[in-house]
Each structure stands twice: as structure tokens, then as C-alpha cells.
C-alpha positions as CSV (number, residue, x, y, z in Angstrom):
1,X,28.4,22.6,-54.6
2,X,25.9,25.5,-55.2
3,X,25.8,28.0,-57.9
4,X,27.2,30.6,-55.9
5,X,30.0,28.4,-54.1
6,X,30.9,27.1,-58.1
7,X,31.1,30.9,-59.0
8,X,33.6,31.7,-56.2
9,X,35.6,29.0,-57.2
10,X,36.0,29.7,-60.4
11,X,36.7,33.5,-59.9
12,X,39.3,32.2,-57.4
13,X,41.0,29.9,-59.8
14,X,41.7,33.1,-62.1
15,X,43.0,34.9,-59.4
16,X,45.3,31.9,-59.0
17,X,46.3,32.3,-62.7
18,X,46.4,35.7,-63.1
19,X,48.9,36.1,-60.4
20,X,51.0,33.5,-61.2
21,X,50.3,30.8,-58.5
22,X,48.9,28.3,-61.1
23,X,51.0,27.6,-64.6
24,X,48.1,27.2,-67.3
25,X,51.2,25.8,-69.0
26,X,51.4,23.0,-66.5
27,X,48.4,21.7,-65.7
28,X,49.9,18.1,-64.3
29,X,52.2,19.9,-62.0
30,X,48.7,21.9,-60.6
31,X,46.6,18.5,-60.8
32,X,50.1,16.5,-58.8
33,X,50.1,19.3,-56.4
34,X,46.3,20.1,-55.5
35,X,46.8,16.0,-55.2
36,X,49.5,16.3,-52.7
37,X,48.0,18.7,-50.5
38,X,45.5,16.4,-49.3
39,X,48.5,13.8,-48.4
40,X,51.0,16.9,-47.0
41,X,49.4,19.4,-46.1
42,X,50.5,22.8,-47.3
43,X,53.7,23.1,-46.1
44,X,55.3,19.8,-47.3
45,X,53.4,20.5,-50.5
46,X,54.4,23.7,-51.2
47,X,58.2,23.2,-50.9
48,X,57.9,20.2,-53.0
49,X,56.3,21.6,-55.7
50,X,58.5,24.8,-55.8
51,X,61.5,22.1,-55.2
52,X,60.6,20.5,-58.6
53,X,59.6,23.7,-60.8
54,X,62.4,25.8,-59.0
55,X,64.9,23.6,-57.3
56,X,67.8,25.9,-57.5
57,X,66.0,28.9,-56.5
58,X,66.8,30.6,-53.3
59,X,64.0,29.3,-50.5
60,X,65.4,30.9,-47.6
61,X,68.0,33.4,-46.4
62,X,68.8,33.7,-42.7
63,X,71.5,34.3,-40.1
64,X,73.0,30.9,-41.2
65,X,73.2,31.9,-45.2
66,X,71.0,30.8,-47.5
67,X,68.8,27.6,-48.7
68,X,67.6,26.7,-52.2
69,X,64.0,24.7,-52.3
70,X,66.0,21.6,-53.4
71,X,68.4,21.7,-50.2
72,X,65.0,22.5,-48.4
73,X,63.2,19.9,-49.5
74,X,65.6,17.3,-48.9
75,X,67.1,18.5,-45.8
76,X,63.7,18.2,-44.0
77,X,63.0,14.9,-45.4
78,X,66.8,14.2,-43.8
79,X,65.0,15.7,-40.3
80,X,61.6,13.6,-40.6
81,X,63.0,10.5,-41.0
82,X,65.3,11.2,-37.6
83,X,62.3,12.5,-36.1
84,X,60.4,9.1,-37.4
85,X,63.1,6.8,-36.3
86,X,62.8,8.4,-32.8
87,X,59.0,7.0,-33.1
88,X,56.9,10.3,-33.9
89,X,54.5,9.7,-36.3
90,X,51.5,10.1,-38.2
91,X,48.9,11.8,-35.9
92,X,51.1,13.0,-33.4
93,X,51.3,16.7,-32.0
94,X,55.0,18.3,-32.4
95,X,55.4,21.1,-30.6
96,X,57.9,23.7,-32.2
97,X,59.1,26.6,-29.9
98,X,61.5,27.9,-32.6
99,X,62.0,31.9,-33.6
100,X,62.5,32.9,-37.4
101,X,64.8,30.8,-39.4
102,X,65.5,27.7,-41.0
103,X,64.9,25.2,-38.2
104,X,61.1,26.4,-37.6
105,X,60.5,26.3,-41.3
106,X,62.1,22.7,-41.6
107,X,60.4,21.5,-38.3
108,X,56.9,22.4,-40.1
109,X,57.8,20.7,-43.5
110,X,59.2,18.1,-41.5
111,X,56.1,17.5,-39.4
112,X,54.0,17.6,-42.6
113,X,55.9,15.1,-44.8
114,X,55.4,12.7,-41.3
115,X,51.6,13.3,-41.3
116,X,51.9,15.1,-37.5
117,X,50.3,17.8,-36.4
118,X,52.8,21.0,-35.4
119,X,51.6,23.3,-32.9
120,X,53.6,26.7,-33.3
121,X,54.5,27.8,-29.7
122,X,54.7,31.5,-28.7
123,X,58.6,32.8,-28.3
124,X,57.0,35.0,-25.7
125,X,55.8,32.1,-23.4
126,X,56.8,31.1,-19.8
127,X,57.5,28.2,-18.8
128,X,54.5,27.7,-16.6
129,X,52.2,28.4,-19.9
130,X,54.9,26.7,-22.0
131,X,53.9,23.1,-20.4
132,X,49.7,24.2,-19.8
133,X,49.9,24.1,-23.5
134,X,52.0,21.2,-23.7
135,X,50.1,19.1,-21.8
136,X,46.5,20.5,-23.6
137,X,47.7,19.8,-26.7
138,X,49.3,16.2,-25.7
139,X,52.3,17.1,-27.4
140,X,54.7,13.9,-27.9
141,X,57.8,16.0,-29.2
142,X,59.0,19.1,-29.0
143,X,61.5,21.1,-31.4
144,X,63.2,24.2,-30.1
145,X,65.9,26.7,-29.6
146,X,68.9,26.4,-27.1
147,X,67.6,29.4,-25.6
148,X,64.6,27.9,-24.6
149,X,66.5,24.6,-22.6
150,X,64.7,26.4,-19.5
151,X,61.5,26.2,-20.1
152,X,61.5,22.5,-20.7
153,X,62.7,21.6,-17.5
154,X,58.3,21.5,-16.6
155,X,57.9,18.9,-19.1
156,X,58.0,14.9,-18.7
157,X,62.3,14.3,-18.8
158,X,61.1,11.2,-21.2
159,X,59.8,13.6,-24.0
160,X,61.3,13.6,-27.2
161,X,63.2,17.1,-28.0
162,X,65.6,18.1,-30.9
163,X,67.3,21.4,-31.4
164,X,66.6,24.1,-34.1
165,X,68.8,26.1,-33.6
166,X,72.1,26.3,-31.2
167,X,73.8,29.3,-30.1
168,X,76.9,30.0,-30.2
169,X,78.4,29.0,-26.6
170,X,74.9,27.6,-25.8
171,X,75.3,24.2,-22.6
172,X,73.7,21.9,-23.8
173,X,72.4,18.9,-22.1
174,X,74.1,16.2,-22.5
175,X,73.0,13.8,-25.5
176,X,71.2,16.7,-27.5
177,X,70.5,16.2,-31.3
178,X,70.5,18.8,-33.5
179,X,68.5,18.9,-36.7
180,X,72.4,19.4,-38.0
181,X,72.6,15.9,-36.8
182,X,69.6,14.2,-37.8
183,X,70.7,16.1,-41.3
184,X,74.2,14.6,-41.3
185,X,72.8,11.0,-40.4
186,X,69.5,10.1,-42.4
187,X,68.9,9.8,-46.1
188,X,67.2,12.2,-48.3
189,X,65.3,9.4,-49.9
190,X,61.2,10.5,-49.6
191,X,59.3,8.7,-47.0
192,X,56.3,6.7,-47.3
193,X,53.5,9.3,-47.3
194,X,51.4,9.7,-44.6
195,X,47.3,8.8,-45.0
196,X,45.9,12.5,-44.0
197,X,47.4,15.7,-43.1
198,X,48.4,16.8,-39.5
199,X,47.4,20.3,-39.9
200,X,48.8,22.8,-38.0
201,X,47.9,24.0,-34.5
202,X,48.2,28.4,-34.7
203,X,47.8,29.2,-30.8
204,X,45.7,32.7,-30.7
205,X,47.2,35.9,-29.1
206,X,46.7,35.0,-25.7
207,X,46.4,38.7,-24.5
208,X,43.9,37.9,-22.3
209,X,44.7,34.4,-20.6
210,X,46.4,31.1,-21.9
211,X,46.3,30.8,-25.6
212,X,43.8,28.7,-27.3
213,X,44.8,26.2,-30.2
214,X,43.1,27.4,-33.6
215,X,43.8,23.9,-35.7
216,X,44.1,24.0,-39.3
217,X,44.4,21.1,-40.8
218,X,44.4,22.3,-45.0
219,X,45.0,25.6,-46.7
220,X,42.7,25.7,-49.8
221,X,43.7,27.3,-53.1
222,X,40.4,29.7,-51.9
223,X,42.7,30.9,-48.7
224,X,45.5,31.3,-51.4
225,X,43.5,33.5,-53.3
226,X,42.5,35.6,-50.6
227,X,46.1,36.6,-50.3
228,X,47.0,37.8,-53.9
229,X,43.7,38.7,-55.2
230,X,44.8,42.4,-53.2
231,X,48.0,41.8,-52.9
232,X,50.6,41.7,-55.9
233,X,53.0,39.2,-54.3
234,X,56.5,39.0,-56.0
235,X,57.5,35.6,-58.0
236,X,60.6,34.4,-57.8
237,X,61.5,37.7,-56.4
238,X,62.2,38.2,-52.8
239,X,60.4,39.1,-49.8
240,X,61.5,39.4,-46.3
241,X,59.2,38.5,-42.9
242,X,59.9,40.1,-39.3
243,X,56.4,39.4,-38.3
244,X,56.3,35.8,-36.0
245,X,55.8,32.7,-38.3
246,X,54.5,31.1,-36.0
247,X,51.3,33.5,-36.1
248,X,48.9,33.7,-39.2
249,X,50.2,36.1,-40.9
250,X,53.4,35.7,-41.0
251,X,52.8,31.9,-41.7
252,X,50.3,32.3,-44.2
253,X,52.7,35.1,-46.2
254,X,55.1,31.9,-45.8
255,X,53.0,29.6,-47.7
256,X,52.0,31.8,-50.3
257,X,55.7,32.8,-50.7
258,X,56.7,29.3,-51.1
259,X,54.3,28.2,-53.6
260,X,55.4,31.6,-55.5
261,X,58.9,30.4,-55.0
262,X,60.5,33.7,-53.4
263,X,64.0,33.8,-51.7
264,X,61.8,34.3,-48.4
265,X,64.3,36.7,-45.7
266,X,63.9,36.2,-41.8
267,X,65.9,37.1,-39.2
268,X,65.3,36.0,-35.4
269,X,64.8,39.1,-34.1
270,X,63.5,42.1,-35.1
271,X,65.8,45.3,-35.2
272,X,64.6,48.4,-37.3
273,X,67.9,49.3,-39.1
274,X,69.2,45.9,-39.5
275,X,65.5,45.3,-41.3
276,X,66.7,48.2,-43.8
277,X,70.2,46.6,-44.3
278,X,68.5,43.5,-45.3
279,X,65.9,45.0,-47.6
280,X,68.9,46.8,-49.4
281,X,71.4,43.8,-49.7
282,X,68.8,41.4,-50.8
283,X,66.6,44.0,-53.2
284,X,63.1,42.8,-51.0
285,X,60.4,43.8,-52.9
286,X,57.8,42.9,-49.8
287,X,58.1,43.1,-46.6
288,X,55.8,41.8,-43.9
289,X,55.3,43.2,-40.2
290,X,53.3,44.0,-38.0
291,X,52.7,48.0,-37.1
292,X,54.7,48.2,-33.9
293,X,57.6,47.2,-36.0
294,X,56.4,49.8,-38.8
295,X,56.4,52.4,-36.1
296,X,60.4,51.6,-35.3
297,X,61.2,51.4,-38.9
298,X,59.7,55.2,-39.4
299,X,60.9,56.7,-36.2
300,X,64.6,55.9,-37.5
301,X,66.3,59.2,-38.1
302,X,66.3,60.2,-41.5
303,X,70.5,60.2,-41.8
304,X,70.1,56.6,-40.7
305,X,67.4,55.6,-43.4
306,X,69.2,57.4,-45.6
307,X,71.9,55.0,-45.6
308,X,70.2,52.0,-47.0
309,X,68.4,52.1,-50.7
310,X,64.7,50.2,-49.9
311,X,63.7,51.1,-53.8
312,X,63.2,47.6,-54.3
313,X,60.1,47.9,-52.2
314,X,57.1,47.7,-53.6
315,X,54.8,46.1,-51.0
316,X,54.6,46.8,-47.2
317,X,51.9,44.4,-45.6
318,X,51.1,44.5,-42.0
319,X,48.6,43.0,-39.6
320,X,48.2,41.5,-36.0
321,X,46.8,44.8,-34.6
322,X,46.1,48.1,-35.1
323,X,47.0,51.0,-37.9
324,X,46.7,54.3,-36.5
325,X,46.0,56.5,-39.4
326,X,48.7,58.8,-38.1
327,X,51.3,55.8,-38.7
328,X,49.7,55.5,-42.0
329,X,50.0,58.4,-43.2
330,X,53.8,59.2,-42.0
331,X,54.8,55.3,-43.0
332,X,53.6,56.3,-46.4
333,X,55.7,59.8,-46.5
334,X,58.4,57.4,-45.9
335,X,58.3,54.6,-48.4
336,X,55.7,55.8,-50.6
337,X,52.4,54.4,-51.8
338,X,53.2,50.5,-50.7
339,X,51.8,49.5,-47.4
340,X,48.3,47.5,-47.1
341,X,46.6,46.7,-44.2
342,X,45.5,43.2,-43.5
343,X,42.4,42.6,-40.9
344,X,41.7,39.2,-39.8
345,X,42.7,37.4,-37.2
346,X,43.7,32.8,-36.4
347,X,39.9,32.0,-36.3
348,X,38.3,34.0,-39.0
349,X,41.8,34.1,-41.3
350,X,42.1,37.2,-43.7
351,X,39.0,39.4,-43.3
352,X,39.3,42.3,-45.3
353,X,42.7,43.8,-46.7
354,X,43.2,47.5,-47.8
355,X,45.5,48.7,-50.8
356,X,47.2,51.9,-50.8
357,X,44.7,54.0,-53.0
358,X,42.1,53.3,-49.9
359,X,44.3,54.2,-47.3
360,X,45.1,57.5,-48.7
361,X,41.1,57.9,-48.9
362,X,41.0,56.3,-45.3
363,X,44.2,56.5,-43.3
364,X,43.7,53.6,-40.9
365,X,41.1,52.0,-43.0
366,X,41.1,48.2,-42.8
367,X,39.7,48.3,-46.3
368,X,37.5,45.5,-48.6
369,X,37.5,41.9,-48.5
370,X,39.0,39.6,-50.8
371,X,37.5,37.4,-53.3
372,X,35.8,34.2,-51.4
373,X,35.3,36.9,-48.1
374,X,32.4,38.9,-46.8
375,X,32.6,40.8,-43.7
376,X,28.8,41.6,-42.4
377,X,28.0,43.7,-39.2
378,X,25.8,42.7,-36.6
379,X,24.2,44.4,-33.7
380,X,23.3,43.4,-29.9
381,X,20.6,41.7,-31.0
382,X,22.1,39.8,-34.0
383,X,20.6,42.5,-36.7
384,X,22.6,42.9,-39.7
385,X,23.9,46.7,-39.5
386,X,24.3,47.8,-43.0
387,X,24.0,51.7,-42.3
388,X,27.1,53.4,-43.2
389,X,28.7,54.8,-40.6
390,X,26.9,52.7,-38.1
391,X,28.9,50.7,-35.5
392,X,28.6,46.8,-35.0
393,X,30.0,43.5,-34.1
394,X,32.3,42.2,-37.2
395,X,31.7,38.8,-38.3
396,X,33.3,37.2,-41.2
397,X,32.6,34.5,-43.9
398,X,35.8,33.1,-45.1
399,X,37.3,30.6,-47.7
400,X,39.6,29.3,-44.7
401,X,36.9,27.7,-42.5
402,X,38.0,27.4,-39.1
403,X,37.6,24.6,-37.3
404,X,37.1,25.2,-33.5
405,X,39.4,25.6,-30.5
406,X,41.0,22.4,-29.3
407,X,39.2,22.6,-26.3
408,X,35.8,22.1,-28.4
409,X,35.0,25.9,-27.6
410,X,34.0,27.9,-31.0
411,X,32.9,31.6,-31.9
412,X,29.7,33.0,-32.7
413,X,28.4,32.5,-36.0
414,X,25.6,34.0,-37.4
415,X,24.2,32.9,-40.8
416,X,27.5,31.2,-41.7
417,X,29.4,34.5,-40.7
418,X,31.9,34.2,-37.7
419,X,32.4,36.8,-34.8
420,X,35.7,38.3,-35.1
421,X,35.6,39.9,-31.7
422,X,35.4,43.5,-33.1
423,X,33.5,46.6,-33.5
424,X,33.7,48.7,-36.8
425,X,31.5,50.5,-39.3
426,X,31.7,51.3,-42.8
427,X,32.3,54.5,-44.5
428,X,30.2,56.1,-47.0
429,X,32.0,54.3,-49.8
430,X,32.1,50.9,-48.4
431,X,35.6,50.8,-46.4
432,X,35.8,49.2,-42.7
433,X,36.9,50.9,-40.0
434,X,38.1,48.6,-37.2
435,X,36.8,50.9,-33.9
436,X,38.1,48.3,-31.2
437,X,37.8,44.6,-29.7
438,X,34.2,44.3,-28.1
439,X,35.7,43.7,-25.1
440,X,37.9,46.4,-24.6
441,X,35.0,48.9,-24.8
442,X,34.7,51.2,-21.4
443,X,32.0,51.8,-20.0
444,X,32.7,54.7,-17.9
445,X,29.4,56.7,-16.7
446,X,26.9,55.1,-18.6
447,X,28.8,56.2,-21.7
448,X,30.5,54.2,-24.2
449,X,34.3,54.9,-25.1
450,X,36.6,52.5,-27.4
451,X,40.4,52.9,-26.6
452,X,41.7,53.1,-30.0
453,X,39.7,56.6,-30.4
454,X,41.0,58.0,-27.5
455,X,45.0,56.1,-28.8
456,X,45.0,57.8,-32.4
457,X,44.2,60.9,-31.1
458,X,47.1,60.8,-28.4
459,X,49.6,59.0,-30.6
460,X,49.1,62.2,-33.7
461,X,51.1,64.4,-31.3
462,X,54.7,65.0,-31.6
463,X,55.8,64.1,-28.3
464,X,54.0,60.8,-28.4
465,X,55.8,57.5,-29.2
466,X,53.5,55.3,-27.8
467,X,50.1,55.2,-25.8
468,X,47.5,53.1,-24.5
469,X,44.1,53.4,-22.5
470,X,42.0,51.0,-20.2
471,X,39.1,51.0,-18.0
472,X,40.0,50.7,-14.6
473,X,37.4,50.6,-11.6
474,X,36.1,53.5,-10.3
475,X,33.1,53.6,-7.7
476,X,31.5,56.5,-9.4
477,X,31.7,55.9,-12.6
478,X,31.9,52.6,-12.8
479,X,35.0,52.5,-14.9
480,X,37.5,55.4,-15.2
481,X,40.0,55.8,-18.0
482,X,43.1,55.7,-17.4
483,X,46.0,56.4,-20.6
484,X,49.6,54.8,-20.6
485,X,52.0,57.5,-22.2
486,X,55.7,57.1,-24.0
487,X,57.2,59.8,-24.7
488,X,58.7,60.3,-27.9
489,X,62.8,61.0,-26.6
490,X,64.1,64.4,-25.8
491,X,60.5,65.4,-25.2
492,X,58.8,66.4,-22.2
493,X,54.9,66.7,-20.9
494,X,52.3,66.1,-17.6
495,X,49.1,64.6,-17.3
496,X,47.0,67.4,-17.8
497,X,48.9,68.7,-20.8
498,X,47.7,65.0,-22.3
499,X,43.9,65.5,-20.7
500,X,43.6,68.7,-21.7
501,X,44.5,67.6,-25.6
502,X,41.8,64.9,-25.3
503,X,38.9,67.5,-24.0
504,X,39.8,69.9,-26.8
505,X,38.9,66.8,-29.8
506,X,36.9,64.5,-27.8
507,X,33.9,64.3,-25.9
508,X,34.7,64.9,-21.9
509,X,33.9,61.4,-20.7
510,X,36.6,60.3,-23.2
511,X,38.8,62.5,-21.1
512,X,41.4,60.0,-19.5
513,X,40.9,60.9,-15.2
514,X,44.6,59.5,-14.9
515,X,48.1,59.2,-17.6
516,X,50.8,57.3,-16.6
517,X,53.8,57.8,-17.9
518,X,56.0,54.5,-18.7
519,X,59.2,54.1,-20.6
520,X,57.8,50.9,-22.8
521,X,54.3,49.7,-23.1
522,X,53.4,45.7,-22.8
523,X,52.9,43.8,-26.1
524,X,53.1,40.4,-27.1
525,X,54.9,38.9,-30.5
526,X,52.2,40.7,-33.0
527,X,52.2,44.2,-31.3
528,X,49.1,43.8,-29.5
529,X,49.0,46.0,-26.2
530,X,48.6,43.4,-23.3
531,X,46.4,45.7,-21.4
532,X,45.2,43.0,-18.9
533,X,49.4,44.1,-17.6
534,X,48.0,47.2,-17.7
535,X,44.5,47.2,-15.8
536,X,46.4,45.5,-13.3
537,X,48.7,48.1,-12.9
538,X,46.7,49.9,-10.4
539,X,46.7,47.0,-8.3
540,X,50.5,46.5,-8.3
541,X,51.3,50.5,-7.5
């Protein structure tokens, strides 16, 4: 380890301390823990621990009622030991296609205390991609919802599958088990532990083609630290996740809730106002989304918000796409000084994460990084950029190393920083502005336009809910823009009401040639815009 590496560990450690996540009072609990970890994993781990210093603390409250982190913990030993007898085991892939709530969390403490990998499937998928991924992944198992009994009919009929979670008047096939039944018919009594982790397999966004499998087989106590050192996560308090757990964020935000041992809310699907409800009943003092979902929680009329008392909030965090500063700034007029923007992404892990003070300086501003990060920029030439204001490729060093696709592919990685697949700058005082993925730059006329420019500009106006831009083909240009509109409802506008908006602020090749009007635009489970849906458009018309 080399001076600098011993430095950041130690500043990590009393991050870990200061903010509660280690008990200086307990050092054998720390030492049986950081021990376990490397047996476990970090899910197993994480409820064990809290099951021994907090075992009557709330764990979990979902549609079913609630969970305390003793009932947690032994209820998914109950689970692995069906899921053992049923001969999955150590090394295996488990597949988990599972929304928010207590079977997806016991499926991944399950998988953990059994030493098999679980590879958290998109809610979002088909069944055609459903079994691609399967079959890349050689899963041996799979753990699911009754409402996805369709899109297992692609997979071998000899491959082990258990139920999550059963709705009510849900057919199903006959001889199903239900984790209710492995619960009811195995012992609580810990299993032998494995000889390794499994890991985790966190499937990326997939807006452009089939996902690829990001594994993870540890979360370090640097990760952990990433996470609270700008963040004040509640202890033993409650927080409540609508953003997918089975992407980083919302996973990540898991674990360190866990090891903080927080009555942890979900739901298993989103709705604005019944988010409010639940925020009021349960006094949530965090709440983690993603911005689409911030956008619906604002555009609530104010008689409806004013039904339900969200005081108890003190933290906001959101990720999985972009924060237009005009969301920022009315999300804030809303709730008040408590949203921070988290920038990273399943490869690089948390990048850079921005408190409320910066985005008040920088509406939209991704912000700094957190301790054990360093975000660099990077030209077309792999030059470091380090003139403010100056745009370049974003790469990332991070205390969560990732550890290549499954398919052996990788990212760039210059000088031990990693391509995140963006474009930003800094500001004068050091802040990072995400301008777009690399990819979705235009090129329309020789001239280079990002999207999001074009979308923050669009979205400030009253009568627009929603909005995206692509490049489409044009044989003049090369690449013409074309925006995607939503209206905001009761309003009313035409195309060149919205072009002549964007000629007045922006320079005239940023100037969208067409806008289509649509009543929804296509996003996936974080609230990224799918605009491969959307450059196809033109071909489907």
C-alpha cells in the first residue's frame, strides 16, 4: 500500500466514524464484520451485523407490512437453505427479476449467505432480452414475481424458479414455491458459510442495446465512505427508495442504509402522491429517486402536496440521469435546501456528488467528488483538460474498482482513471457540469450540439413537461435535430413557437429543423430517455 493509498484509507475510516457507520465503542463488532464481508459479501453481511446490534429495529416496510433485521436475517437464511436444498450453490448465478420489496431484498441476502452470485434483472425487460441475459450469464436459478410467469416461458422448463412475490389472483403454475414456503418449511439455523463471495451482477442501462453485466463481487468500506462523506445519511432513522434496487443507486443507498440500520421504505411502483403519503406516515428523513420521479413529485398540484407533511425530510438524493437546473431550482422551492445530485454510473460507481449549497451556486451542477474519488477530464487525444470551463471526456478514479463486463469487454482507462462515457467541464470554482454522453453529441453541419443544452433550455418553459432531442439523418447536414415535446396539460403550442424559442437563446444550428409532439417520452427504470426509440421514430412514421 503506498503513502497516498494509506492516507485515503485512513481519511476514509474517519468518515466511517464520524458518520456513524463504525462504533469506536465496538471495535470487535467492526473487526467480526470487515471479517465477514470477505465470506458474505455485503449484503448478507450488512443484515447480520445490523441483526445483532439492532435486531428489533425496523429493516424494511413495504406493501406486505414491515420486517425487523432479526426477522430479516433469519427469514433469508429460512430461503437459502430451500434454495440450497434445491442444489444451488456456492458459485452459481441467481437470477432475480423481482420489483421493490421484501422478496428482492431476501433473494440478495439469500444468494449471499449461499456464496452465489445474483444478477439483478431489469423489471423493464422482454422476454426475448430476458433469456439473451439468462443464457450470457448462465444463470442456474431464477427468483421472480408472478407477473413475470411470461417471460420465463423462453427459458429451459428444467430451471430452478421460486416466487417473490404473488399477486393477489395471480395462476400459478402448478407446483410453484414461494419464498413463503421455503420460509414456512426450513430452519433458521445459519448455514455453513460459503469459501468466497458471489458478488453481485448490476446489468448497465441498456439504452442502447442488450445490457451488459457490471460484476461486483465486494463493496469496500472506501465505497461506503463515498456515500456519507457528502451525504448525512439518517441512523436508525428512516429512509424511503423509489429508485430501482436493482440499479446502483438504489442498491448501493440499500447497503449503506442497512449497515446504518434504517427502517428502509419501498414500494413496487412508483406513484408521486402515494410517495408523499408514505414520507408523511413513516416520518422519511431521505428519500432516494431518480429525477423523472422528482419531476412528478413537483408537478403535483399544490392542494394535493399540501395534504401530506414531508418536514421529516431532510435529504433528497437522486441519480441515474440528468438534473435540469430548471428542476433544481423549482424541486428546491418545493422541499427546501435538501436535494443532492449524485453522478456516476454501474462501471465507474459514485463519481462526484453535489450538496445543496453547490446547487444553489450551480443549478444542475453535478458537484465534487467524494473522499477516495477524482474525476479528471480528458480530450480527443487523451490530454488532461484542466481549463475551467473547457469541455472534455469524464473519467473517474474510484474506491469501488470495477471489474469488467462479463463478456471480458472494459472501458477506457487512462492513467488509472476510467471513461465514464461523458462530456463536462468545470466551473470557475471547481464544480462539474455534466454537458451530455459522448455519444449522443450531433453533429449537424460540421457543428457540434449536445442534447441536454438544447433539453434545459426547452424544458424552463411553462408549457413544457417533458422534451428530448436527437440527431437524425439528413443529407445536407449530415445530421438534423429533431426535439420530442410534452406538453405540460391544458397548454397548447406548434413547432415553430418551440424553434423560434431555441433561435432566440441558442446558436441557429442548435435550432431543432423538426418538434414532435408526443403524449409520453421513452425511458427506461432510471429515467434515462431511450432515444435509440426515438431516432427510430422517423423510420417507423
Amino acid at each position: 500500500m503506498n503513502v497516498s493509498h494509506l492516507l485515503e484509507t485512513v481519511k476514509a475510516l474517519g468518515v466511517l466514524r464520524s458518520r456513524g457507520v463504525t462504533d469506536p465503542t465496538k471495535p470487535l463488532e467492526t473487526l467480526r464484520t470487515m471479517k465477514e464481508s470477505k465470506i458474505y459479501g455485503p449484503q448478507a453481511t450488512l443484515v447480520r451485523h445490523s441483526a445483532r446490534v439492532a435486531p428489533e429495529q425496523v429493516a424494511l416496510a413495504d406493501e406486505r407490512g414491515e420486517l425487523t433485521y432479526r426477522e430479516l436475517d433469519e427469514q433469508s437464511t429460512a430461503i437459502a437453505r430451500g434454495l440450497h436444498d434445491a442444489g444451488i450453490g456456492e458459485g452459481m448465478v441467481i437470477a432475480v427479476l423481482a420489483r421493490d420489496h421484501r422478496g428482492l431484498i431476501m433473494s440478495m441476502i439469500a444468494a449471499g449467505k449461499l456464496g452465489a452470485r445474483i444478477a439483478l434483472m431489469n423489471t423493464g425487460f422482454a422476454k426475448p432480452q430476458f433469456a439473451e441475459v439468462c443464457q450470457r450469464e448462465k444463470v442456474r436459478a431464477v427468483l421472480h414475481d408472478s407477473e413475470f410467469i411470461g417471460l420465463l416461458d423462453a427459458l429451459p422448463a428444467d430451471l430452478p424458479r421460486f416466487l417473490t412475490w404473488v399477486d393477489e389472483g395471480a395462476e400459478l403454475p402448478e407446483g410453484a414455491t414461494t419464498f413463503d414456503d421455503l420460509i414456512a418449511g426450513n430452519s433458521t439455523e445459519p448455514l455453513p458459510a460459503p469459501s468466497k463471495p458471489g458478488g453481485f451482477i448490476i446489468l448497465t442501462s441498456g439504452t442502447t442495446g442488450l445490457p451488459k453485466g457490471a460484476p461486483r463481487t465486494k463493496v469496500t468500506p472506501m465505497a461506503t465512505a463515498q456515500f456519507v462523506d457528502r451525504v448525512p445519511f439518517p441512523k436508525r432513522g428512516t429512509m424511503m427508495i423509489v429508485s430501482p434496487i436493482f440499479h446502483s443507486t438504489g442498491l448501493g443507498t440499500w447497503l449503506v442504509g442497512t449497515i446504518l440500520s434504517n427502517k428502509i421504505v419501498m414500494r413496487r411502483r412508483f406513484d408521486a402522491e402515494a410517495t408523499l403519503a408514505a414520507i408523511a406516515e413513516h416520518k422519511v428523513e431521505m428519500l432516494v429517486c431518480v429525477p423523472t420521479m422528482l419531476h412528478r413529485l413537483t408537478e403535483l398540484p399544490d392542494e394535493v402536496r399540501a395534504k401530506y407533511d414531508t418536514s421529516s425530510l431532510k435529504v433528497i438524493l437522486f441519480a441515474g440521469s440528468a438534473l435540469s437546473p430548471e428542476l433544481c431550482v423549482r424541486a428546491t422551492e418545493v422541499f427546501g435546501p435538501v436535494l443532492y445530485n449524485l453522478y456516476g454510473s454501474t462501471e465507474v460507481a459514485i463519481a462526484t456528488i453535489a450538496n445543496p449549497a453547490e446547487l444553489a451556486e450551480a443549478p444542475g451542477t453535478c458537484g465534487r467528488s467524494p473522499i477516495t474519488c477524482e474525476v479528471r477530464l480528458y480530450d480527443d487525444n487523451d490530454q488532461r483538460v484542466q481549463t475551467p470551463e473547457t469541455p472534455g471526456r469524464i473519467f473517474v478514479r474510484s474506491g469501488a474498482p470495477f471489474e469488467g463486463y462479463t463478456d471480458g469487454r472494459n472501458k477506457q482507462i487512462i492513467d488509472g482513471f476510467m471513461s465514464s462515457g461523458d462530456m463536462g467541464h468545470f466551473t470557475a470554482s471547481g464544480l462539474l457540469m455534466v454537458d451530455g454522453r459522448d455519444d449522443d453529441m450531433i453533429v449537424s453541419g460540421g457543428e457540434n450540439v449536445f442534447p441536454q443544452e438544447v433539453e434545459n433550455l426547452l424544458v424552463e418553459r411553462p408549457d413544457v413537461f417533458d422534451v428530448a432531442v436527437v440527431g437524425v439523418d439528413d443529407v445536407e447536414f449530415g445530421k438534423r435535430l429533431r426535439a420530442f415535446v410534452v406538453l405540460e396539460a391544458g397548454h397548447s403550442t406548434d413547432a415553430a413557437t418551440i424553434q423560434a424559442h431555441v433561435k432566440e437563446n441558442l446558436a441557429r444550428y442548435k435550432v431543432p429543423r423538426e418538434v414532435v409532439f408526443l403524449e409520453e417520452l421513452p425511458r427506461n427504470a432510471t429515467g434515462k430517455i431511450l432515444r435509440r426509440v426515438l431516432v427510430d421514430y422517423e423510420v417507423s412514421q
